[in-house]
C-alpha positions as CSV (number, residue, x, y, z in Angstrom):
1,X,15.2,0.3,-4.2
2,X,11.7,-1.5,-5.5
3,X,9.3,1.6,-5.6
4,X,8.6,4.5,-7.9
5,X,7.2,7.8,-7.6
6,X,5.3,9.7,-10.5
7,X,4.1,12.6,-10.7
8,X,0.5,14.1,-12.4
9,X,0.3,10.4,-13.6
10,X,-3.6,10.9,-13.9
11,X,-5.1,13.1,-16.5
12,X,-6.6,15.8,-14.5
13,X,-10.3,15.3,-16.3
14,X,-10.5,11.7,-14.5
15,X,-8.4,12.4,-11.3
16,X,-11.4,15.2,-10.4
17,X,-14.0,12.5,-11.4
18,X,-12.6,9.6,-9.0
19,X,-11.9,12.4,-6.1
20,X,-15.4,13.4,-6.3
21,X,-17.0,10.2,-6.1
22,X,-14.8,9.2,-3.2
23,X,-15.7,12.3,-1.6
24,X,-19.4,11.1,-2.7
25,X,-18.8,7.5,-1.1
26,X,-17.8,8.8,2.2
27,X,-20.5,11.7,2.0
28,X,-23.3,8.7,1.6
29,X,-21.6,6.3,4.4
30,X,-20.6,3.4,1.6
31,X,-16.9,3.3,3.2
32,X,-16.9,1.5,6.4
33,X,-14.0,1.7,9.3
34,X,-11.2,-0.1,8.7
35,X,-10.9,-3.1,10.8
36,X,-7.7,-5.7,10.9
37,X,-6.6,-8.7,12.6
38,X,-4.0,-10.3,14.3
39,X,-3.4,-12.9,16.3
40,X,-1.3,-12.9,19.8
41,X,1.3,-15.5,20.5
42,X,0.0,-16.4,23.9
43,X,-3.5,-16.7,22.6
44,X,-5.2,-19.3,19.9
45,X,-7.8,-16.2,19.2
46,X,-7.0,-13.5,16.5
47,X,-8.3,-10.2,17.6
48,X,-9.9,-7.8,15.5
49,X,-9.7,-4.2,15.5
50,X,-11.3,-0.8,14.2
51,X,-8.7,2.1,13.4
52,X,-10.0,5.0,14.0
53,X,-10.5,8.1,11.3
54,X,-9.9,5.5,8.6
55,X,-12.8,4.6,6.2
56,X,-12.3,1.9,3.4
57,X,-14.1,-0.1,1.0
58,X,-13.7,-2.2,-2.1
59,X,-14.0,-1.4,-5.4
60,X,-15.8,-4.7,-6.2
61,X,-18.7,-4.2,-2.9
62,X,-21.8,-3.7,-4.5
63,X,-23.2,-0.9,-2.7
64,X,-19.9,1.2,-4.1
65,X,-20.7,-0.2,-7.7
66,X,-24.3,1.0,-7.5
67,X,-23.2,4.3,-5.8
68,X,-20.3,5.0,-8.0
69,X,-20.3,3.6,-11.9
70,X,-18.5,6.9,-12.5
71,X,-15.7,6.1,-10.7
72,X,-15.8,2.5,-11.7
73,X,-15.7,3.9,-14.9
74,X,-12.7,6.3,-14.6
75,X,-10.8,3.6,-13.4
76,X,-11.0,0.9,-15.7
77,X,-10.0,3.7,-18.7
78,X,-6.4,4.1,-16.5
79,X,-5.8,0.6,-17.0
80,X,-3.0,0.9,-14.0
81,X,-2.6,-2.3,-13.8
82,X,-2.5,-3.6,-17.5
83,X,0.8,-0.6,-17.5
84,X,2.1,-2.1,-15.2
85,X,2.0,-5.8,-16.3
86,X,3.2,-3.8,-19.3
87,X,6.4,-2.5,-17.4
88,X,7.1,-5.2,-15.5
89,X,7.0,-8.2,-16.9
90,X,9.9,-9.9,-14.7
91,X,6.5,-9.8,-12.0
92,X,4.9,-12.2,-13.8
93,X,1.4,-9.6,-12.6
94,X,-1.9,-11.6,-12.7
95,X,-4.6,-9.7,-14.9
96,X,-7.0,-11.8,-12.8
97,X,-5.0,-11.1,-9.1
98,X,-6.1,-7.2,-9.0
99,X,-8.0,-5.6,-5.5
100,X,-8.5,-2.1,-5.7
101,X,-9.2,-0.4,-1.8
102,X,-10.6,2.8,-1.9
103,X,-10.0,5.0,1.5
104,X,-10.5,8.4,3.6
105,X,-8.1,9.5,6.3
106,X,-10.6,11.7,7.8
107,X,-7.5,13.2,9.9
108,X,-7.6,13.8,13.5
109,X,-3.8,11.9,13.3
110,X,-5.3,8.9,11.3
111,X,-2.3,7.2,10.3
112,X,-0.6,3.1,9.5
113,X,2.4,1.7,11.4
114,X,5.1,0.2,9.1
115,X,4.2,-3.2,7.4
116,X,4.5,-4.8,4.6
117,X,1.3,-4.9,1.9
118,X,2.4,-8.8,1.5
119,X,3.1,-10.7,5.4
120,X,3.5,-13.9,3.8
121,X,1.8,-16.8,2.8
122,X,-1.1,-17.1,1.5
123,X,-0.6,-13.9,0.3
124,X,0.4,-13.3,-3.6
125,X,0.9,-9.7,-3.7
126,X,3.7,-8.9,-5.8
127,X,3.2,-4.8,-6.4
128,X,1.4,-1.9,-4.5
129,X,0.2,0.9,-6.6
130,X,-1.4,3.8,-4.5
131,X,-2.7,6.7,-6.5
132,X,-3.7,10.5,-4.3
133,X,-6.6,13.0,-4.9
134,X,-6.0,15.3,-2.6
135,X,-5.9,19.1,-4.5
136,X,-6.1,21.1,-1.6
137,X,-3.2,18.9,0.3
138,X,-0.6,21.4,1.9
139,X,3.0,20.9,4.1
140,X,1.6,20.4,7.7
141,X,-2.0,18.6,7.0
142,X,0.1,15.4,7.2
143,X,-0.8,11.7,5.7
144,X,2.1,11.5,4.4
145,X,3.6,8.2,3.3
146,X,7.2,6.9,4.3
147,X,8.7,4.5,2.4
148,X,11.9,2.5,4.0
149,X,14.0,1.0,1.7
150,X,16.1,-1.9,3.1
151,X,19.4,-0.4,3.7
152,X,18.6,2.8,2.0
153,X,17.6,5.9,3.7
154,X,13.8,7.0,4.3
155,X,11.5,8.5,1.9
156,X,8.5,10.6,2.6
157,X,6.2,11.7,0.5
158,X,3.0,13.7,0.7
159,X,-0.3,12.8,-0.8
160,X,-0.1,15.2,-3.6
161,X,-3.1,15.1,-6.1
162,X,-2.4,12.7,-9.0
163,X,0.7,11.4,-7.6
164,X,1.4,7.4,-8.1
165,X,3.5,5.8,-5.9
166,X,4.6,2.1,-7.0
167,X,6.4,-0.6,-4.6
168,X,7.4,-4.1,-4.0
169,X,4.7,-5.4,-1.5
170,X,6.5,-7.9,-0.3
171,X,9.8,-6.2,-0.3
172,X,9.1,-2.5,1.0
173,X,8.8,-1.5,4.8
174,X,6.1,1.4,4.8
175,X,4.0,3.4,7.2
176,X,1.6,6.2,7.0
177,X,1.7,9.2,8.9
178,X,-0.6,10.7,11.4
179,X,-2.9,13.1,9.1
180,X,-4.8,16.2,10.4
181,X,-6.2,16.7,7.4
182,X,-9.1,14.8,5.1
183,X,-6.7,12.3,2.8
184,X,-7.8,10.3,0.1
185,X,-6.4,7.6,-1.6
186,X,-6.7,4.1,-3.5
187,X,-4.6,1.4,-3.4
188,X,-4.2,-1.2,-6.3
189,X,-2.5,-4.3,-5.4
190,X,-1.5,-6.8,-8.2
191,X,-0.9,-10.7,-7.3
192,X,1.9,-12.3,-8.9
193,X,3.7,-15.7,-9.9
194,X,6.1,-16.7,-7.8
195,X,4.9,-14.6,-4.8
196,X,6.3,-16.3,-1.5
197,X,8.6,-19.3,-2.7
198,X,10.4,-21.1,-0.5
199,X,13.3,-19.7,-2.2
200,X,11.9,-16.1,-0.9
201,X,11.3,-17.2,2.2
202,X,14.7,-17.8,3.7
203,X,18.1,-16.5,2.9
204,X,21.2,-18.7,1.2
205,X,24.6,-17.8,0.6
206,X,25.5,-19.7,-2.7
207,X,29.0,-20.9,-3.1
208,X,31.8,-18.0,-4.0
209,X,29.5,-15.4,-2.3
210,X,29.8,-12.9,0.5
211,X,27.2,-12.6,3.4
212,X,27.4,-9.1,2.4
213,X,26.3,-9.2,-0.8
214,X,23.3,-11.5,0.0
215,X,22.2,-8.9,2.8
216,X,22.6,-5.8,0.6
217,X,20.6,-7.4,-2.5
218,X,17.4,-7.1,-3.0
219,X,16.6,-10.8,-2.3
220,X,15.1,-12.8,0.7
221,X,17.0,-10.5,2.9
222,X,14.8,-7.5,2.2
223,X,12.2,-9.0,3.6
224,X,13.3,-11.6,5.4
225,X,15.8,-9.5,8.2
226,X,13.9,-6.0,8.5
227,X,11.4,-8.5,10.6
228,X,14.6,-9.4,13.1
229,X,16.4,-5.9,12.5
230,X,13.7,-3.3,12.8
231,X,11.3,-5.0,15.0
232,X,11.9,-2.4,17.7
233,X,11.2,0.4,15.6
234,X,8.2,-2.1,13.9
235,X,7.1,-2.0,17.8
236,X,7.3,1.5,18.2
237,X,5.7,2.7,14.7
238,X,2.5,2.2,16.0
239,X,2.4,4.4,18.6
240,X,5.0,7.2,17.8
241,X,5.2,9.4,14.4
């Protein structure tokens, strides 16, 4: 299905460590509002937007490696994405092709439509690792994520504190959903050889095999046709839970 969930991954000792610091970052105003871009069809100028009750940064900015060594710290001593080079070695992971995001869903229904964490070209992103601090998360405060396999039923999952959640980023249709609660999590995304071939790009029926069994596989079709398939429901994610 191209994800994987685990749970109490992260020693407690560091998980309280990088939970306070983001708490710290967002106390101290060194996460800024998330902003994105796209461009219209009927116009040559991308638009650029603020979402609002999210607050991000990066954990290479300098103002969050001045603010925050101890979290910097606590990081590096995971060594997330060295495990999963580690377990995953058909990836071909980059050790130098690693952006960590560090975020606060301050609530008020703060949430992410579904998308993929890799679009396309340029992009190299071959895994998604998001990791939760969230101790005092319950049922109802929301922010959870939903994961939508292609041809496989939907999977939600709260924000639980030291929960993991690994998945394709090119392959896995996900969304966020509306939080009423503070939420906070980091993402870890890990570039990859081979990330958007042409071979990836566009689907091929060799000789001897069924359409079928090119649509169901976990090929160019998983991210080729939930563009066509689900754009209605891509369409409507962003303003319906």
């Amino acid at each position: 299905a191209g994800y994987a969930v685990l749970d109490d991954c992260i020693p407690a000792e560091p998980a309280a460590a990088i939970a306070a610091a983001l708490s710290r970052l967002r106390g101290s105003g060194q996460l800024r509002k998330h902003r994105f871009g796209f461009k219209p069809p009927d116009s040559a100028a991308p638009r650029i937007l603020t979402k609002p009750h999210i607050f991000e940064a990066e954990l290479e900015d300098a103002p969050v490696q001045a603010a925050a060594p101890d979290l910097v710290s606590a990081l590096g001593q995971l060594e997330l994405p060295q495990a999963a080079a580690c377990s995953f070695p058909e990836l071909q992971l980059d050790p130098d092709g690693v952006t960590v995001k560090l975020q606060c869903n301050e609530g008020h229904g703060g949430c992410f439509p579904l998308h993929f964490d890799n679009a396309g070209p340029p992009s190299r992103r071959r895994l998604s690792i998001l990791c939760y601090f969230n101790e005092e998360w319950r049922e109802g405060d929301g922010g959870e994520l939903e994961l939508s396999p292609w041809l496989g039923q939907r999977v939600v999952l709260p924000p639980a504190h030291r929960r993991v959640v690994l998945f394709l980023s090119d392959r896995v249709l996900h969304r966020v959903l509306p939080s009423a609660a503070r939420r906070f999590c980091l993402t870890i995304w890990c570039d990859g050889a081979g990330s958007n071939e042409a071979d990836d790009l566009r689907i091929r029926i060799p000789p001897g095999a069924s359409a079928g069994s090119v649509v169901a596989g976990m090929g160019p079709a998983q991210r080729v046709l939930p563009r066509r398939v689900r754009r209605p429901c891509l369409s409507l994610s962003w303003t319906v839970p």
